[in-house]
C-alpha positions in Angstrom: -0.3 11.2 16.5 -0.8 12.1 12.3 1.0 15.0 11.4 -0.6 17.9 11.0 0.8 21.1 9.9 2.8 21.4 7.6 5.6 21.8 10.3 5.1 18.6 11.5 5.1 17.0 8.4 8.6 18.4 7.5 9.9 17.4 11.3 8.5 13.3 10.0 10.4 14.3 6.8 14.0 15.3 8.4 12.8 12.0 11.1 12.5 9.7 8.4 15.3 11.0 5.9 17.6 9.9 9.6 16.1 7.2 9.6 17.3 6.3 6.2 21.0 6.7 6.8 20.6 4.6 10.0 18.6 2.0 7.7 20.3 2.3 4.0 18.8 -1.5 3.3 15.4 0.3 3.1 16.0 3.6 1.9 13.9 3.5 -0.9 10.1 3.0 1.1 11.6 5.3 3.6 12.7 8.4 1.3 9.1 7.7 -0.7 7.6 8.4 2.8 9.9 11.4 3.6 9.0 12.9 0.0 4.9 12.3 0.6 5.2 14.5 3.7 7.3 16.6 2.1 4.8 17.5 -0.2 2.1 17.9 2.0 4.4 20.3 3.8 4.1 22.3 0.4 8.1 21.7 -0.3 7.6 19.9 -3.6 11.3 21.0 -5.1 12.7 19.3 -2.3 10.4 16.1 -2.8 11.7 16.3 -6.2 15.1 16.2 -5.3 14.2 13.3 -3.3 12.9 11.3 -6.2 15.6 12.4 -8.5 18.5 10.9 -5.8 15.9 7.8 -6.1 15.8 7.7 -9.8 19.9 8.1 -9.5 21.0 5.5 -7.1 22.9 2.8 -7.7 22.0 0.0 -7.1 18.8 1.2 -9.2 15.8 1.5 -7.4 13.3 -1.7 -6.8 10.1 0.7 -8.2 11.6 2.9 -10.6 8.2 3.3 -12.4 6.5 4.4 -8.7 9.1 6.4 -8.0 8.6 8.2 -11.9 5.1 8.5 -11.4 4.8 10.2 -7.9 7.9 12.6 -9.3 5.3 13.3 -12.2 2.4 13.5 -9.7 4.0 16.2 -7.7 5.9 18.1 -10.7 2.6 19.1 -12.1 1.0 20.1 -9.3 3.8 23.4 -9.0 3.7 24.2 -12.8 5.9 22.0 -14.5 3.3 20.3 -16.5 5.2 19.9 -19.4 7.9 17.8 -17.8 4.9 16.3 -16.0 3.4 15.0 -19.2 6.6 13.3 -20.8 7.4 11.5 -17.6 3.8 10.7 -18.4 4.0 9.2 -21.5 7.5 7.3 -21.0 5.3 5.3 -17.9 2.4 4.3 -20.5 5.2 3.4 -22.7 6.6 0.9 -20.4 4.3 -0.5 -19.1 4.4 -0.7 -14.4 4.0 -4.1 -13.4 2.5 -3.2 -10.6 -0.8 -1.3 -9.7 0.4 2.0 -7.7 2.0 3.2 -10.6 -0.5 3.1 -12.9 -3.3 4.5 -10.1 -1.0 7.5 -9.6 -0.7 8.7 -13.4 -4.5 7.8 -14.0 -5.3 9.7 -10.6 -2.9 12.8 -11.8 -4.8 12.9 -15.2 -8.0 13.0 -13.2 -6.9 15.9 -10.8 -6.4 17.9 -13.7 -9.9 17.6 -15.7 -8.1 15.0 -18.4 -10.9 12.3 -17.8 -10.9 10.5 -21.2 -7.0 9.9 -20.2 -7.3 8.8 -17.4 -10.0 6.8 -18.1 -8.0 4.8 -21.2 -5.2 4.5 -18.6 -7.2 3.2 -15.3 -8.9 0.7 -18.7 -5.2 -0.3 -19.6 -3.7 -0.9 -15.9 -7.0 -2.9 -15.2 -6.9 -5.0 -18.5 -3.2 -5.8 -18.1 -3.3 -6.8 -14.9 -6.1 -8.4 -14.3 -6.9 -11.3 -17.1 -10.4 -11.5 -16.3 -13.4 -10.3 -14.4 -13.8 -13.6 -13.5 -10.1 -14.2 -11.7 -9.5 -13.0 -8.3 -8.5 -9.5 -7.5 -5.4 -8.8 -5.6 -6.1 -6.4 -2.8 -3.5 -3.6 -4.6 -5.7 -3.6 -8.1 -8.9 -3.3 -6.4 -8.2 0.3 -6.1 -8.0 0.7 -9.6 -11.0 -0.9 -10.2 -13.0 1.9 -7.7 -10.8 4.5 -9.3 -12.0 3.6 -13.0 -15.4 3.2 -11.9 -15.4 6.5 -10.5 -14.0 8.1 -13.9 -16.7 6.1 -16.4 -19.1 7.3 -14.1 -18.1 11.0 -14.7 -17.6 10.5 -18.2 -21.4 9.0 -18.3 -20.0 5.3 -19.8 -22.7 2.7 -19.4 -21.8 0.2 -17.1 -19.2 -2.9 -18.6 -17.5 -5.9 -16.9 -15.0 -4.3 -14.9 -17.1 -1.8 -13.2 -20.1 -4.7 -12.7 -16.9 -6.4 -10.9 -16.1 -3.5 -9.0 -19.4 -2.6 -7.8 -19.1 -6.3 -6.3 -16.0 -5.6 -4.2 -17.3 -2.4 -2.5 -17.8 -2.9 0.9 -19.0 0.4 1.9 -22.5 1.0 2.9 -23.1 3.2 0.1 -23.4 2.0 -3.6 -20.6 3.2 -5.9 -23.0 4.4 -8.5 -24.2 6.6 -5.7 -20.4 8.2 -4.4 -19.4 8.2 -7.9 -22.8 10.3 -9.4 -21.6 13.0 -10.9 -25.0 15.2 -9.5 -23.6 14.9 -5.9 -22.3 18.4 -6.3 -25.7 19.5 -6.8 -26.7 18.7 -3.5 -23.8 19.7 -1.8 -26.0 24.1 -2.5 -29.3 22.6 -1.7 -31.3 23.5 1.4 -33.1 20.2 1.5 -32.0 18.6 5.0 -33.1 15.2 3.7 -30.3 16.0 1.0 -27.5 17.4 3.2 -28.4 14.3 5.6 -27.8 11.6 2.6 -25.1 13.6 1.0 -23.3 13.6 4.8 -23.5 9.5 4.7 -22.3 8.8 1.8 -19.1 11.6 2.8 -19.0 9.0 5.5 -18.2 6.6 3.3 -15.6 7.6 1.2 -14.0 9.0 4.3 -13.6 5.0 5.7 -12.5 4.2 2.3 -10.0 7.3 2.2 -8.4 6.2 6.2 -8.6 2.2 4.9 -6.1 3.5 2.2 -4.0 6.5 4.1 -3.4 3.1 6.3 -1.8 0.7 4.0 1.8 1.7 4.3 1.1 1.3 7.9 0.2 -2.6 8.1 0.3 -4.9 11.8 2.7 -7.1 10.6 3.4 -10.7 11.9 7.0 -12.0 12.1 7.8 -14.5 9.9 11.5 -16.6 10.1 12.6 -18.4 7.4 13.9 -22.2 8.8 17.3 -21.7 8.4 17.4 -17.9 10.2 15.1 -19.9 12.5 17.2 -22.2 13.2 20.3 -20.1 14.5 17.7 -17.8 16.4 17.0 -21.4 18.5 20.8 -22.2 18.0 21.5 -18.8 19.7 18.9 -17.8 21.7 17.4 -21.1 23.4 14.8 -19.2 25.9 12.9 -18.8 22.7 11.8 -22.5 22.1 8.9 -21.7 23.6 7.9 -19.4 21.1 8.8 -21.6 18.3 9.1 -25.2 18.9 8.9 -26.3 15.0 9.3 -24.8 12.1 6.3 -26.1 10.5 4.3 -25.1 14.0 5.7 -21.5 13.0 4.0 -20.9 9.9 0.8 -22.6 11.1 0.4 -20.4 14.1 1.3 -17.4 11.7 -1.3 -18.4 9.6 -3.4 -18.7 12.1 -3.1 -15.3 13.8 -3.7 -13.7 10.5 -6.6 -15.3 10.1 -7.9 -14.5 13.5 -6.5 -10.8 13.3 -8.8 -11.1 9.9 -11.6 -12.1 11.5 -11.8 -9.5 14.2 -11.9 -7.1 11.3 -8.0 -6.2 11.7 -7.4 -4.2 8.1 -4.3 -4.0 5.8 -2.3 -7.2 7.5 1.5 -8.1 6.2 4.1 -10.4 6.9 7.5 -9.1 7.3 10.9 -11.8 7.5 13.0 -11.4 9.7 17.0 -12.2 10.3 19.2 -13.1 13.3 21.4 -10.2 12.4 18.6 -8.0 12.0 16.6 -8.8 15.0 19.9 -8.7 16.9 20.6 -5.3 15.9 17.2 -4.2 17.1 17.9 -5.5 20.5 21.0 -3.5 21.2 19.2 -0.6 20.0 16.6 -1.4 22.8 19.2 -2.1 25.6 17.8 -5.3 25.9 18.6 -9.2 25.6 17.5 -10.8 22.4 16.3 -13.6 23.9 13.6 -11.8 25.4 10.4 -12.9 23.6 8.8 -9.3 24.1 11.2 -7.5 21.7 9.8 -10.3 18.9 6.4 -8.0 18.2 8.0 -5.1 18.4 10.9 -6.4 15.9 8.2 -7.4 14.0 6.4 -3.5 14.1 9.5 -1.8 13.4 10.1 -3.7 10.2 6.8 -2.9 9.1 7.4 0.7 10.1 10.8 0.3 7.5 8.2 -0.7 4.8 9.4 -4.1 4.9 5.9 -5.9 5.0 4.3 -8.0 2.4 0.7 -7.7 2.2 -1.1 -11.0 3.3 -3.2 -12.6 2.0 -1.8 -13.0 -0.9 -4.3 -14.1 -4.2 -5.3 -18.5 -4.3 -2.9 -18.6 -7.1 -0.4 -16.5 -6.2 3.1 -17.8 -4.2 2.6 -19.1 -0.8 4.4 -16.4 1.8 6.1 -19.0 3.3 8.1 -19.6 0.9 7.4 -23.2 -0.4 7.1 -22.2 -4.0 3.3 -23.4 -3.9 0.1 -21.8 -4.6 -1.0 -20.1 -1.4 -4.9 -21.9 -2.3 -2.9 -24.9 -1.9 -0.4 -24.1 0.5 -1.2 -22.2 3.6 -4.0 -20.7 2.0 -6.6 -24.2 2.2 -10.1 -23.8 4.0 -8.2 -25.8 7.3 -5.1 -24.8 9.2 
């Protein structure tokens, strides 16, 4: 069950800040969790403080420029614009190598009537990150896409490359150009039942796309071992031959499955890697044997739960997940398995 209140969502805060000392390999994703519900809660100071210990750790953090940009995100919304704004600019200044970052500050600019900004900066995030309309989109840029669409369309821009590209990866049953039309607030006073009745689909809508993305950090994950770990798991534990008779039969079958979970319309799949230490660990937190094959799933959950999930599939011309240093198109990623 979601949290609800904002009660609950400090009890998953204090959960997942325990969670943290018992996991300090992945304190980062777990402490950018705790902070989210902590400012749903409405205790943004001590979200603050949370990103500030980020900002401050040493080793430094993997995301600093995430971790900048929620802090800026949540700063302004409790009156410290100002601080808000130069945390701002320093981000646009270095430019995030990754799409969250830039999605965050263009979405914070948005929330707070600065369209043109956030316009140029959804343009910028999409232009460096994306060479061409033509190239494939990885999953996390897609959003940016949707989310500069949305902004041109309430700035009136005509229609250009990107958002012709966007319009192409929308999957919802309602046009973009429709969700985004700035005269939808019209019909949200009108009397007109045909209008109410259209205005409620397309709320639909952007209510799927809203769950599809409050899911992501939430992926089913499928256990991946690299050969050597693999190797002392079978060294160790026998009983699991069974499970995994080659290596190579491994990452075929995983391949497989995520295909299959694809298929069946399974969203926001990952990978997560796993390690004998690791997985041995989690069995004497369960009382049990590791050995037995049932654990292996939910190994592979709880990972995925400590944000330790890659998201799969990865683009044709990005690495393989497997590890082979190939192309995934030309890896694990051909038309046959």
């Amino acid at each position: 069950m979601r949290p609800d209140t904002p009660a609950d969502h400090i009890t998953e805060a204090e959960r997942l800040l325990r969670t943290a000392a018992q996991y300090p390999e992945d304190r980062e994703p777990l402490l950018l969790r705790a902070a989210a519900h902590l400012e749903l809660a409405g205790a943004r100071t001590r979200a603050t403080t949370l990103y500030d210990d980020l900002l401050a750790a040493t080793p430094p953090p993997e995301n600093p420029q995430l971790i900048r940009a929620l802090k800026a995100a949540n700063l302004w919304e409790y009156g410290h614009e100002a601080e808000a704004r130069v945390i701002i600019d320093g981000i646009r200044a270095t430019p995030p190598s990754d799409a969250a970052a830039w999605e965050i500050v263009a979405e914070t600019l948005e929330a707070h009537d600065e369209l043109e900004s956030s316009e140029a900066v959804f343009s910028t995030a999409v232009t460096g990150l994306l060479p061409s309309p033509d190239d494939e989109v990885p999953y996390p840029s897609q959003s940016l896409l949707m989310g500069r669409h949305r902004v041109r369309r309430l700035l009136g821009l005509r229609h250009d490359d990107w958002d012709v590209l966007a319009d192409r990866l929308h999957t919802g049953s309602v046009p973009l150009d429709e969700l985004h039309d700035p005269k939808r607030l019209w019909s949200l006073g009108s009397s007109d039942p045909a209008e109410l009745q259209a205005e409620i689909a397309r709320l639909r809508s952007e209510l799927g796309s809203y769950r599809t993305a409050l899911s992501r950090p939430f992926p089913v994950a499928v256990l991946l071992w690299p050969a050597d770990e693999l190797a002392e798991l079978l060294a160790a534990y026998p009983e699991l031959e069974s499970e995994y008779p080659t290596h190579a039969a491994h990452l075929t079958d995983l391949e497989a499955s995520l295909r299959e979970l694809s298929a069946a319309g399974t969203p926001n799949l990952g990978i997560v890697q796993g390690t004998v230490p690791s997985y041995e660990a989690f069995a004497a937190s369960e009382s049990a044997s590791p050995s037995n094959a049932a654990l292996l799933p939910q190994y592979a959950t709880t990972l995925a739960a400590r944000g330790r999930a890659t998201p799969w599939p990865p683009s044709r011309t990005s690495p393989c997940w497997c590890g082979s240093g190939t192309k995934y198109g030309d890896c694990h990623g051909t038309a046959r398995i």
